[in-house]
N, C-alpha and C positions, 0 to 999 in steps of 0.2 A: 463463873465465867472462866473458860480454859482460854490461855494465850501461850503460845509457841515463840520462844526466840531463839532465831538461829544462829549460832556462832562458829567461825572457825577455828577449825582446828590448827593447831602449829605442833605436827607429829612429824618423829622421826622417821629414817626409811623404815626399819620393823614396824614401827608401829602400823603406819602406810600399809606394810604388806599385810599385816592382820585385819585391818578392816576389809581389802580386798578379798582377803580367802571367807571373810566372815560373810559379807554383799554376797560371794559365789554360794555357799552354803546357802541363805536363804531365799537367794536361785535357781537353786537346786531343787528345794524343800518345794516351793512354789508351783513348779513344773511337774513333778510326780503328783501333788496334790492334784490339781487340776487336771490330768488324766486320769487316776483313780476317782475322782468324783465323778466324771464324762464316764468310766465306763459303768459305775455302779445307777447310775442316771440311767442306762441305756437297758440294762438288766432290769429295772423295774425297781430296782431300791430307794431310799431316802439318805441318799449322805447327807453329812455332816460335816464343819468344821474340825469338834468335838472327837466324833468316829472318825473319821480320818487322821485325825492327830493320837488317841490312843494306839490304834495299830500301828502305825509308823514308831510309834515310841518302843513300842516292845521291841524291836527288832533293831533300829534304826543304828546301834552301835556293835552289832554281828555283822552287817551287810556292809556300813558305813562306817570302819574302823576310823577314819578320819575326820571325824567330826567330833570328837576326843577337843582336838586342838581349837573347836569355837564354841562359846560359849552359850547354854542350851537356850536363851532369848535367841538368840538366828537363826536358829531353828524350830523355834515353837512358834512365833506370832505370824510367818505367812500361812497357816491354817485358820487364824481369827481372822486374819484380812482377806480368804479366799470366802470363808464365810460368809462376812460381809459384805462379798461384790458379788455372791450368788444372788443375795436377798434384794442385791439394789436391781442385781438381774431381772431376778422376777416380776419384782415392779415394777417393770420396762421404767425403770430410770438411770439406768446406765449399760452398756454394752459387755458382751458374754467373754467374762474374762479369757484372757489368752494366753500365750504359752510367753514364756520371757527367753530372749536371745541374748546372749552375753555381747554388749560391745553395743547392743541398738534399746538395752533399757538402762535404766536408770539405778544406780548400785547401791544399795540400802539394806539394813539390819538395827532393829528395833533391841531398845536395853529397857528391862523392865524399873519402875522406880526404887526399887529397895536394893537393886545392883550395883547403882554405882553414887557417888558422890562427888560434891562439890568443896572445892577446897580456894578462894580464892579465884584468880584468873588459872586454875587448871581444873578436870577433873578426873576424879580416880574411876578405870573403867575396869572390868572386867577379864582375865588372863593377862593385861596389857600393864595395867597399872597406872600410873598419873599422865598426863597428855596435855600439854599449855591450850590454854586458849586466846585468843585473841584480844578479848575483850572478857567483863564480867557479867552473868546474867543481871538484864535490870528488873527483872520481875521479884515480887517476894508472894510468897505464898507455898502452898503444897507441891511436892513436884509429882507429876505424876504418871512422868517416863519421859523417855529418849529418843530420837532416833538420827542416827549416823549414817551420813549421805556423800555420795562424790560429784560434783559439780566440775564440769573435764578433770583439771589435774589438781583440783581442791578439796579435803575434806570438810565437812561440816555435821555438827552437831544441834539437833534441835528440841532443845528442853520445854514439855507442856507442863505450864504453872497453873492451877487454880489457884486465880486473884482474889476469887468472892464477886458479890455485888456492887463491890465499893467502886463510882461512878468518878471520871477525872472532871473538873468542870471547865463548863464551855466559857468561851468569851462573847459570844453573844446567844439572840432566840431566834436565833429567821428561816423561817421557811420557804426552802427552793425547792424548783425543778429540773433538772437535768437532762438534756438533750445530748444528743453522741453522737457524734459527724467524723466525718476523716479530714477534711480542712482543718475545723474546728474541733477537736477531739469531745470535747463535752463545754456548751453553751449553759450557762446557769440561767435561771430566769432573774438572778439580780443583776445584770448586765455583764457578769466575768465571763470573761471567751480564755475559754484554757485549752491550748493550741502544745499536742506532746511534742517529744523532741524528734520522733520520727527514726529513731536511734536503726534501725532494718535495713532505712531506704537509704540515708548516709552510709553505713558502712556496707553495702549490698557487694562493690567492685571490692571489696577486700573479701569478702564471703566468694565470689565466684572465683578468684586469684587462688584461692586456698583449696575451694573442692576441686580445682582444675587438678594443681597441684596431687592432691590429695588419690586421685583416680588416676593418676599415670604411676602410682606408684606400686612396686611388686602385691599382692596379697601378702600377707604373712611374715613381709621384711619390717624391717626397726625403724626404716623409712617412713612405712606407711604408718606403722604406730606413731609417730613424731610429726607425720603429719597429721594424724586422725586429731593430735592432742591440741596441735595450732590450730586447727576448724575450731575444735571446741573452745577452746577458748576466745576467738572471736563470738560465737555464738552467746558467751555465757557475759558477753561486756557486751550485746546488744542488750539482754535481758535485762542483766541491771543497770543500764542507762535508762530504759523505760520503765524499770519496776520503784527506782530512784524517785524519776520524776511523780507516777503513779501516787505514791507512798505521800510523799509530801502536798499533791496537790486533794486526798483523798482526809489526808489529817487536816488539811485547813478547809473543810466540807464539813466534817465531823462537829469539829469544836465552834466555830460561828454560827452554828444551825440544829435548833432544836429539831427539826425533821427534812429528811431527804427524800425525795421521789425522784426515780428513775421510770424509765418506757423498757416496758417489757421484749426485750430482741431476742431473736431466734437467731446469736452469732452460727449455733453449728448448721445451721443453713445456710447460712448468709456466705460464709468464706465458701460453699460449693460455687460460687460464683466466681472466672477462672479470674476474669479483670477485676475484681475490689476483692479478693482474699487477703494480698499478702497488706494490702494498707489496711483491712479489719484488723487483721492478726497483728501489726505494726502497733496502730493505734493501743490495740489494750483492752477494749470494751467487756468484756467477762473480768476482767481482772480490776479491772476502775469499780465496778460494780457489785464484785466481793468482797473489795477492801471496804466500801462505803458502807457494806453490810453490817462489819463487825465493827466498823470503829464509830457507828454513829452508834450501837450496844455499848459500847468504852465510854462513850460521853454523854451516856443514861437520852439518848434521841429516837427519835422516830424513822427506820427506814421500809420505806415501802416501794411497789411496783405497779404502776397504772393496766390495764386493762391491756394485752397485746393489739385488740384491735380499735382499740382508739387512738380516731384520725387528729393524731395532737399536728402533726405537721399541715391538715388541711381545714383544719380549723380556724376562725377566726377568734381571738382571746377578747377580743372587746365585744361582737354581736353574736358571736355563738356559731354564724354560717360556715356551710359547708360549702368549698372548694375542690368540684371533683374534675378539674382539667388540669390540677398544680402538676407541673414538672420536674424533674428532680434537677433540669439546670437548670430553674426560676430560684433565683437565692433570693429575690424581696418576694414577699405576700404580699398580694394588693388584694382587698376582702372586695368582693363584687355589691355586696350588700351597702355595709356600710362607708364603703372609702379606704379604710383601714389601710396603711402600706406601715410593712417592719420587715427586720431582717429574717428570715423564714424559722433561722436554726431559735433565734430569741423566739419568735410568734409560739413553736410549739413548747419551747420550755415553760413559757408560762402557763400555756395548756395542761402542761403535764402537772405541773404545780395544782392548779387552778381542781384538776381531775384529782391527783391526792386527798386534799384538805376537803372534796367532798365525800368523799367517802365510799359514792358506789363504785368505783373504781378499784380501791386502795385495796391491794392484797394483799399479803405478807411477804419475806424473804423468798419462799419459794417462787412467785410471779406469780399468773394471771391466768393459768391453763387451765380451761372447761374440766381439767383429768384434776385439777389439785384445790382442796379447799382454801377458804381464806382463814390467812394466819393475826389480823391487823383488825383489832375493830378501829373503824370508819372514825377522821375526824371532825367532827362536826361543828365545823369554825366559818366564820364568814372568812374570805380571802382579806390581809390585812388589816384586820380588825383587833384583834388580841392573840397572846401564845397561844400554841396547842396545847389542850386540856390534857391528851397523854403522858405529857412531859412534865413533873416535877424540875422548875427551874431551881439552878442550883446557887 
């Protein structure tokens, strides 16, 4: 099992400026890439990651005397990572990479594992030399690379450890289901209503004060630069207010519960909708959903994904009926069949639950798409009867 931890950096101005010229350089490389693939693509050829990066090599310090000054990881791995989004291309599961613009992506340069070292709370990198960090990695294991990022006006370093298979233990076995609302961020089916902090829609009038700000200001002046950097960082303390809350309410999911079941959502559809976009994208829901992914694998659990078209919110959990006139402002279920009245967001969570632990449902990490096989065999447990058999308790 690989785990990433990010730490920051406490670099000097040089240093600061080396990682920028280094980010530029491997968006540089990125750019040329992805046009030489597009045109050899159009020719009738087979690029490569691999052919793409040999020829750029040969040359790449006759043409681009300056690239001398960074070190040849920023320059090599956005040809593995261009590789890589071609093939996720292909398999229509991700979008045809694009050209990167300085100032609207994201500034990044990968250090391969045997480059640099760790010495304490700093570490030794490459042309630059030693660099504090924040804090100390708490992972132990194999390291088995880097990558150096800027976050507005913050560096950050993110070390992948192989931990092994060795499993943290949980404090309890119970098996939920998870329901995801914008009221109610995520309803469990053991009655927790976990309600985010909404971190977007509080600080929104500071967000709009600053792009005001932001857009009266010249192009190209020192102004706008110092204001581009106070947007971001607004932006980047909405993130980790919610990624904060995420994280902890995501580890106390993991550890109390031998198996998780989510409802399979189609968020990148869902925010094309102009009135509930920015409270999906507020709330977190891809991102609640990721975390739950890998840290119920942390805590040796079961995490899986119900069927996208099952009707867990018009279902009844006690006689099974379907409810096909439920509205999306009816927050109680009242079952026509049986009687049945509950909170709507609890009714489908135990649905979802209920759909899990049966099995024909239960897919794996990737979800429930007629396009993707199942990754999860089925657990075949009566609903609170005994553990899931998956799960080695610890």
């Amino acid at each position: 099992m690989i785990l990433a931890h990010k730490i920051e950096l406490d670099a000097t101005f040089k240093q600061r400026k080396y990682f920028a010229s280094a980010a530029g350089c491997a968006r540089f490389v990125w750019n040329r890439a992805v046009a030489e693939w597009d045109r050899q693509y159009a020719d009738g050829e087979k690029p490569s990651g691999m052919k793409l990066a040999k020829e750029f090599n040969a040359t790449k310090y006759d043409k681009f005397p300056w690239m001398k000054l960074v070190h040849r990881d920023a320059h090599a791995r956005p040809f593995l990572n261009l590789d890589k989004a071609y093939k996720g291309y292909f398999k229509k599961i991700s979008q045809k990479p694009k050209f990167k613009k300085k100032g609207r992506c994201k500034d990044s340069f990968a250090v391969a594992n045997d480059k640099f070292r760790l010495d304490g709370k700093s570490v030794v990198l490459p042309k630059i030399g030693s660099v504090r960090l924040r804090e100390e990695l708490r992972f132990t294991g194999k390291i088995m690379g880097a990558v150096v990022s800027r976050t507005a006006d913050r560096w950050f370093i993110a070390i992948q450890v192989d931990v092994g298979e060795h499993h943290k233990p949980r404090t309890g076995n119970g098996v939920v289901g998870v329901d995801l609302g914008l009221n109610v961020t995520a309803m469990v089916s053991d009655g927790q209503r976990l309600v985010g902090p909404k971190s977007l829609k509080s600080n929104l009038k500071k967000l709009r004060r600053a792009s005001r700000s932001h857009s009266r200001k010249q192009k190209g002046s020192q102004n706008r630069k110092k204001a581009s950097r106070r947007l971001a960082r607004i932006h980047a303390k909405v993130a980790n207010v919610r990624n904060d809350w995420l994280h902890k309410q995501t580890t106390k999911l993991a550890r109390e519960n031998q198996a998780v079941y989510f409802e399979t959502l189609s968020v990148k559809n869902m925010v094309k909708n102009r009135k509930l976009s920015r409270a999906i994208s507020d709330a977190g829901w891809a991102e609640i959903t990721r975390q739950a992914e890998y840290k119920s694998a942390i805590y040796g659990g079961v995490f899986g994904k119900i069927d996208r078209w099952h009707p867990s919110s018009k279902e009844c959990n006690q006689c099974g009926q379907i409810k096909k006139d439920l509205k999306l402002s009816d927050r109680v279920y009242r079952c026509d069949g049986c009687g049945h009245e509950e909170d709507r967001d609890l009714n489908a969570a135990k649905n979802i639950r209920t759909a899990g632990l049966a099995g024909s449902y239960a897919h794996g990490p990737e979800g429930a798409d007629h396009r993707r096989k199942a990754k999860m065999k089925p657990c075949r447990v009566e609903v609170g009867t005994k553990p899931c058999p998956q799960v080695d308790t610890l």
